[in-house]
C-alpha positions in Angstrom: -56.0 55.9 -4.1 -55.4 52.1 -3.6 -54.1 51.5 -0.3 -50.8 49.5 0.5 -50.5 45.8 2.0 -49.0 47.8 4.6 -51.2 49.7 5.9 -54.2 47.4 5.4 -52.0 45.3 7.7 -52.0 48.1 9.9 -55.5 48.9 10.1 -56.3 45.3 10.4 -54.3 45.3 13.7 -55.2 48.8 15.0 -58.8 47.4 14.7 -58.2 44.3 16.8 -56.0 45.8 19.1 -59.4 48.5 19.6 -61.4 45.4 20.4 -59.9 44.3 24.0 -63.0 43.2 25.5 -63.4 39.4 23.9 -59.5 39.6 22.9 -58.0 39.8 26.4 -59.6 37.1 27.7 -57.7 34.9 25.5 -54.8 36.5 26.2 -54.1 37.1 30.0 -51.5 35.2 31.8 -50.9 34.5 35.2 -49.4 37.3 37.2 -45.7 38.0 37.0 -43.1 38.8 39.7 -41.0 41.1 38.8 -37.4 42.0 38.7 -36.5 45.7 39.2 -33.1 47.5 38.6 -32.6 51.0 39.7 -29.0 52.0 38.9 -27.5 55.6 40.2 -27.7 58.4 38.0 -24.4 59.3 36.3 -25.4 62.3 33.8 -24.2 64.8 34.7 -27.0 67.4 37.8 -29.3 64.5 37.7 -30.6 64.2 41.1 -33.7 62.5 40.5 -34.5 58.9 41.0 -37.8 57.0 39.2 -39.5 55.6 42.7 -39.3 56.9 46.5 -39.2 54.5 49.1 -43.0 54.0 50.0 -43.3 53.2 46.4 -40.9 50.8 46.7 -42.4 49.2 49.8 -45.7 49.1 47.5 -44.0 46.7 45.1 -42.3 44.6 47.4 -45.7 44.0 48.9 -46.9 43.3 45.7 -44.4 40.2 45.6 -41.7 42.2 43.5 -38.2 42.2 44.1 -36.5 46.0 43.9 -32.6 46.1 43.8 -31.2 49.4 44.0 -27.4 50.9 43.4 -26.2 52.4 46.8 -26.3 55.8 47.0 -29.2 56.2 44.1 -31.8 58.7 45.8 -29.0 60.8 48.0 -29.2 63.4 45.5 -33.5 63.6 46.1 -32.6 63.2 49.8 -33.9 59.6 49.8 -31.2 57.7 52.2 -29.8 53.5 51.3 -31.3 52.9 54.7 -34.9 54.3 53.7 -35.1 51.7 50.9 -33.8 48.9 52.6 -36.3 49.4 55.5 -39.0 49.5 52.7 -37.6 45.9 51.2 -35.1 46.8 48.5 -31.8 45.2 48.4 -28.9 47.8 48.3 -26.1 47.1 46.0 -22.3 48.7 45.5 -22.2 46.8 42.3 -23.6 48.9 39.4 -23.4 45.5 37.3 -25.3 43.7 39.6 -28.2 46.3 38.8 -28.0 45.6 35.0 -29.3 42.0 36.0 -32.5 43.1 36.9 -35.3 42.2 34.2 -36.6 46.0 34.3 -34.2 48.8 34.5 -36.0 52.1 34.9 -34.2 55.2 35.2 -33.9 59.0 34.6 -31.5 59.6 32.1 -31.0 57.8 29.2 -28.7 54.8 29.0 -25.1 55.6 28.2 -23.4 52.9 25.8 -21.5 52.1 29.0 -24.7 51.0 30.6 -25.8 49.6 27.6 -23.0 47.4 27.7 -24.2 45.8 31.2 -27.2 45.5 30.1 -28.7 41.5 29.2 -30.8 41.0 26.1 -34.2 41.1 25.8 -34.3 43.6 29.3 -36.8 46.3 29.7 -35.6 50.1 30.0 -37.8 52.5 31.6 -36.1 56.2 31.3 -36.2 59.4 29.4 -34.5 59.5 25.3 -33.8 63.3 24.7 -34.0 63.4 21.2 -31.7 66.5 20.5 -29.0 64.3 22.4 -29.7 61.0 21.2 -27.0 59.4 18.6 -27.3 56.6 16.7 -25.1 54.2 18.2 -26.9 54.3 22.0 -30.1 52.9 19.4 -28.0 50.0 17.6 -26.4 48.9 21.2 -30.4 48.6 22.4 -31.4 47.1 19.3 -28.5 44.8 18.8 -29.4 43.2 23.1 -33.3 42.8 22.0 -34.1 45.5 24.4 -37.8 46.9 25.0 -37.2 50.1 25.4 -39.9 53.3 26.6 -39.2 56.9 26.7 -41.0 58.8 29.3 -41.5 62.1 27.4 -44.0 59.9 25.2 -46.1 58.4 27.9 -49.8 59.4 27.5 -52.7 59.0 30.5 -56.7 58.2 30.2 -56.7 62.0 29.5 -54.4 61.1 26.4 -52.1 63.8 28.4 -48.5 63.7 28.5 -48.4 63.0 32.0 -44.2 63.1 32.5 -44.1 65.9 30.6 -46.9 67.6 32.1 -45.8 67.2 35.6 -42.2 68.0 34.5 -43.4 71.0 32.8 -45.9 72.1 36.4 -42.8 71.7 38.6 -40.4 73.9 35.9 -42.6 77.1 35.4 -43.6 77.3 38.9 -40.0 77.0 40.0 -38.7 79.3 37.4 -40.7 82.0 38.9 -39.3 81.3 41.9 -35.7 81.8 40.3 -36.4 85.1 39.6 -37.5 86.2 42.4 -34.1 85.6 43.7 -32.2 86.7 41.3 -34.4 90.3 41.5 -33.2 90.6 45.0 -30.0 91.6 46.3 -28.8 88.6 47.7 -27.4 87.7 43.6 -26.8 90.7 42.5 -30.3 91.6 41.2 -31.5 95.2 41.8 -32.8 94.8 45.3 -36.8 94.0 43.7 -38.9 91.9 46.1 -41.4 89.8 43.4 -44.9 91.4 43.6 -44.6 94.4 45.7 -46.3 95.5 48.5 -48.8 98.1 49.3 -48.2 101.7 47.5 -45.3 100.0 45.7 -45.7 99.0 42.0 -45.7 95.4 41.4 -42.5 93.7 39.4 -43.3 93.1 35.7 -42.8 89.2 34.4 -43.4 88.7 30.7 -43.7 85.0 29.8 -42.9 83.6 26.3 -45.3 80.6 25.6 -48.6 80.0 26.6 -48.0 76.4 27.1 -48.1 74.2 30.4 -44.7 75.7 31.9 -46.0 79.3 30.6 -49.6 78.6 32.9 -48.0 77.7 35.8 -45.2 80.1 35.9 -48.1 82.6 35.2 -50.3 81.3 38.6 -47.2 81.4 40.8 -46.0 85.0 40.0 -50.0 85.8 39.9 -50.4 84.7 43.2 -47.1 86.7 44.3 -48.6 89.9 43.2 -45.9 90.5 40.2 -47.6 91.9 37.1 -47.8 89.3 34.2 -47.7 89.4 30.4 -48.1 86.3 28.4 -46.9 86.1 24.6 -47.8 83.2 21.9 -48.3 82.9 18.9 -51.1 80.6 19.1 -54.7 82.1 20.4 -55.9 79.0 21.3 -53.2 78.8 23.8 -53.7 81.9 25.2 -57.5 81.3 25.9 -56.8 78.0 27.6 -54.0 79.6 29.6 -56.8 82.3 30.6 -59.5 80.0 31.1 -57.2 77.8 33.5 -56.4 80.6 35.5 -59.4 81.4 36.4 -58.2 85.2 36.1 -57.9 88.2 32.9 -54.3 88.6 32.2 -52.7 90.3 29.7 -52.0 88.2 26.6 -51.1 89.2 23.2 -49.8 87.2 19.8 -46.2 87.4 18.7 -46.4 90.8 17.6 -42.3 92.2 17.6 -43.5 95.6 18.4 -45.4 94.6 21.5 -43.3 92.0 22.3 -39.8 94.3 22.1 -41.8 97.1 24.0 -43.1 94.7 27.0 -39.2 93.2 27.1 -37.3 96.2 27.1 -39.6 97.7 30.0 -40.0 94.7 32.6 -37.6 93.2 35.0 -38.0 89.3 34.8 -38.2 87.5 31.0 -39.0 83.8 31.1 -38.8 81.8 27.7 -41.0 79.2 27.6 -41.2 78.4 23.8 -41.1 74.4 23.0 -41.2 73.5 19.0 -42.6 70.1 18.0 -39.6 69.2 16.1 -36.0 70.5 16.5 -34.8 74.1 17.8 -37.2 76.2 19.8 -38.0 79.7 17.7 -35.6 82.2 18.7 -37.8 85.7 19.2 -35.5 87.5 21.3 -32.8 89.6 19.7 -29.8 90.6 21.1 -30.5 94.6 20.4 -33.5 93.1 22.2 -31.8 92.2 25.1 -28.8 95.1 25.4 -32.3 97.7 25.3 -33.5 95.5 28.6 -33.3 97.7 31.9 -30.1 96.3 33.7 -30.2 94.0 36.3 -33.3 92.4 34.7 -33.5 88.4 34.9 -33.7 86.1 31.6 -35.0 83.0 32.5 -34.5 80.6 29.3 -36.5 77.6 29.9 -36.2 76.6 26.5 -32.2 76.2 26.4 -32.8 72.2 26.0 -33.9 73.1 22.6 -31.3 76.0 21.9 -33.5 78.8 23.4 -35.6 81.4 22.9 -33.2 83.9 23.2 -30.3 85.0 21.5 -28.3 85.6 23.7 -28.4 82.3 25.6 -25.8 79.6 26.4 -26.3 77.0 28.4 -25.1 77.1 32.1 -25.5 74.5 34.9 -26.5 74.3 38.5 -23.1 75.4 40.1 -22.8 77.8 37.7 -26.3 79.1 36.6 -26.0 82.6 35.7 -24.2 84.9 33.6 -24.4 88.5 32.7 -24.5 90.2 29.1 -25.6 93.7 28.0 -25.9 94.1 32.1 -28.6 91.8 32.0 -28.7 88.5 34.4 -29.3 85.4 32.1 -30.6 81.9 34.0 -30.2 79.2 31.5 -30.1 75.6 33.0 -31.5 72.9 31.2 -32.6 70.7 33.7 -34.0 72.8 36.2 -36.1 70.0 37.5 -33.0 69.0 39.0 -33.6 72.0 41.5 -36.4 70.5 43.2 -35.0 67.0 43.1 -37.4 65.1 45.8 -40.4 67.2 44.6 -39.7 66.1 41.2 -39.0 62.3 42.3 -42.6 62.1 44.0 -44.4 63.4 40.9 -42.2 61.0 38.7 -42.9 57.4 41.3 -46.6 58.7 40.8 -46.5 57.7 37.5 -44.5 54.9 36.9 -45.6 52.8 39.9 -48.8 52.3 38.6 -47.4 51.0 35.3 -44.9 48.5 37.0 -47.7 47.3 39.2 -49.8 46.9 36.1 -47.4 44.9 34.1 -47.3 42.5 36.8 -51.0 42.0 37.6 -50.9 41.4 33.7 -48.5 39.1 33.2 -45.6 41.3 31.0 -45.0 44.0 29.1 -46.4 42.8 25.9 -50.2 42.6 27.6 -49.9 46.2 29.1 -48.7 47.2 25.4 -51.7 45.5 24.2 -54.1 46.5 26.7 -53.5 50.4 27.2 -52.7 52.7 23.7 -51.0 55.4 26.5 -48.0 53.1 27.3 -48.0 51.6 23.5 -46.8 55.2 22.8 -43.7 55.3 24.8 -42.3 52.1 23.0 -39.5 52.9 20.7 -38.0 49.7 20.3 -40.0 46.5 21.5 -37.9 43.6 21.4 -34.8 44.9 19.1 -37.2 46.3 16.7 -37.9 50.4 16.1 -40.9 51.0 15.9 -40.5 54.6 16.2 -40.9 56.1 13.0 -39.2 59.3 13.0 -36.2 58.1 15.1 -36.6 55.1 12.0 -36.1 58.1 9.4 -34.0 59.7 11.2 -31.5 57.2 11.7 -32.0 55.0 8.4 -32.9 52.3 10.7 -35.6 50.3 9.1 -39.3 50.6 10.6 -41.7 48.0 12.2 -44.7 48.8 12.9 -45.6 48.0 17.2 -49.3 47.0 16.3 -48.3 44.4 13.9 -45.6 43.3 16.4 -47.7 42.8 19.5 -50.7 41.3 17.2 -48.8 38.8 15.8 -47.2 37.6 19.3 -51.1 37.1 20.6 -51.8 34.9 17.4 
């Protein structure tokens, strides 16, 4: 099959872009200072913020210049006067942020923030796809903005690493949820997690072999509860044994086992992501109404619809509600929770990256330079170059390897 002008183009600049060594040397600039914005979070429960203080004081030493929006990291339990002792300059004016030549942030930018926004800036923060609409990508595209999505951000290991750490903090915290919910102090039944001595241990079945499946497995291991682990995948279900370090039970999707194992244990935690669109439902509501009462449903999954069918989504001030006698936990940003926790594993990530695009003079060279951070771009300079947002949208679709090639020509 003949191949396209296009995607000989393509190959022609995947192939130079693989061949750094003589390339770069060309190509390096002078180091940059740089001009970082870090406005306050206004979606709604989001107490994180991208950098802590000592990482702060590690770019101002560095010879950048941090402005953040007064009152940013109360929420992670990161005072004003914490950031201005590190070097950053506090600001009341939310405009006055938008100046900055890098925003980075947690949520992503409303068209309000959009709108203060300067062209050709650089946006650092999370796109949540099943939230994103089309005219938060024209107001980026129409300013020029350079704009990277955490969830896409890929290490050495060629790991998600926002995602991953994300994902650790959530099932090990989830597990945590249930044990308070068991107890009587929420109306559970009056189960302590685990058991003790001569007392049988509480049952936790986990939906979803995955990252938040593993860890939410170690944490109720190591509290004594009694564990279950469903996917459909095997290959996930060796790994997540093989990580443990422990046999646990694990079995495929099998709706007999899986019905029997729900309907007899106390804590459910869904932990079911899909690649594309809605999580798989697997959960009936029969399902759930045969469920002992007072057990916990933990939907972890409820950012992507859930795994259950009888989810809705609920919120931090009001996380819980009850049906067919069962308690059902179903906040979508439970990271939230564990707000400064959260915030250290997020500024261990992105300071790295901020310092590298200043030791190599801009955006474009760390684009170049590192294929981890190239997969984060979604629009570079007013352009998509993500291809299924591009389909998705009708917007038309440039391809980032051709972009940054032809720059270094």
């Amino acid at each position: 099959m003949k191949k396209t002008m296009a995607s000989c183009l393509s190959e022609v600049a995947q192939q130079a872009m693989m061949q750094p060594q003589e390339s770069l040397e060309g190509v390096k600039q002078k180091r940059n200072n740089l001009y970082i914005g870090i406005p306050k979070e206004t979606s709604y429960q989001e107490n994180r913020i991208a950098l802590t203080p000592l990482s702060v004081a590690l770019l101002v030493n560095n010879g950048h210049e941090v402005v953040i929006e007064a009152g940013a990291g109360l929420a992670s339990n990161f005072a004003d006067i914490k950031y201005s002792e590190q070097g950053a300059k506090i600001v009341h004016d939310t405009k006055e942020v938008y100046q900055a030549d890098i925003i980075i942030k947690i949520a992503p930018p409303s068209v309000e923030e959009i709108g203060m926004m300067k062209h050709n800036q650089i946006v650092f923060s999370a796109l949540q796809t099943g939230t994103l609409k089309k005219e938060h990508l024209t107001a980026l595209m129409n300013k020029k903005i350079t704009a990277l999505a955490f969830e896409y951000l890929r290490d050495e290991g060629n790991i998600l690493s926002v995602v991953r750490a994300m994902s650790e903090i959530v099932g090990s915290t989830s597990v945590l949820i249930a044990a308070e919910y068991v107890s009587n102090a929420f109306g559970g039944k009056g189960l302590m997690l685990g058991g003790v001595t001569g007392v049988p241990p509480t049952e936790i079945v986990i939906l979803g072999a995955g990252t938040v499946g593993e860890y939410a497995a170690r944490t109720a291991i190591a509290l004594g509860a009694e564990v279950k682990v469903f996917d459909s995948s095997l290959y996930r279900l060796r790994r997540l044994q093989n990580n443990i370090g422990s046999r646990v039970f694990t079995s495929v999707m099998q709706p007999l086992v899986l019905e029997k194992a729900v309907t007899t244990c106390d804590v459910v935690i869904g932990a079911i992501r899909a690649q594309h669109g809605r999580s798989p439902c697997v959960v009936s509501e029969e399902t759930v109404a045969n469920m002992k009462p007072d057990s916990v449903v933990i939907d972890v999954s409820i950012d992507q619809g859930g795994c259950f069918e009888t989810s809705e989504v609920t919120n931090h001030k009001n996380p819980v509600f009850r049906k067919h006698g069962v308690i059902h936990y179903c906040v979508p940003n439970i990271a939230s929770r564990v707000s400064r926790t959260a915030t250290y594993a997020l500024t261990n990530i992105f300071t790295p990256i901020l310092i590298d695009i200043g030791e190599m003079g801009g955006i474009m060279n760390l684009i170049w330079d590192k294929a981890g951070i190239r997969n984060a771009v979604y629009i570079y300079q007013g352009a998509m170059t993500n291809k299924d947002l591009a389909q998705r949208f009708g917007f038309p679709h440039k391809d980032l390897n051709l972009l940054v090639v032809s720059k270094h020509q």
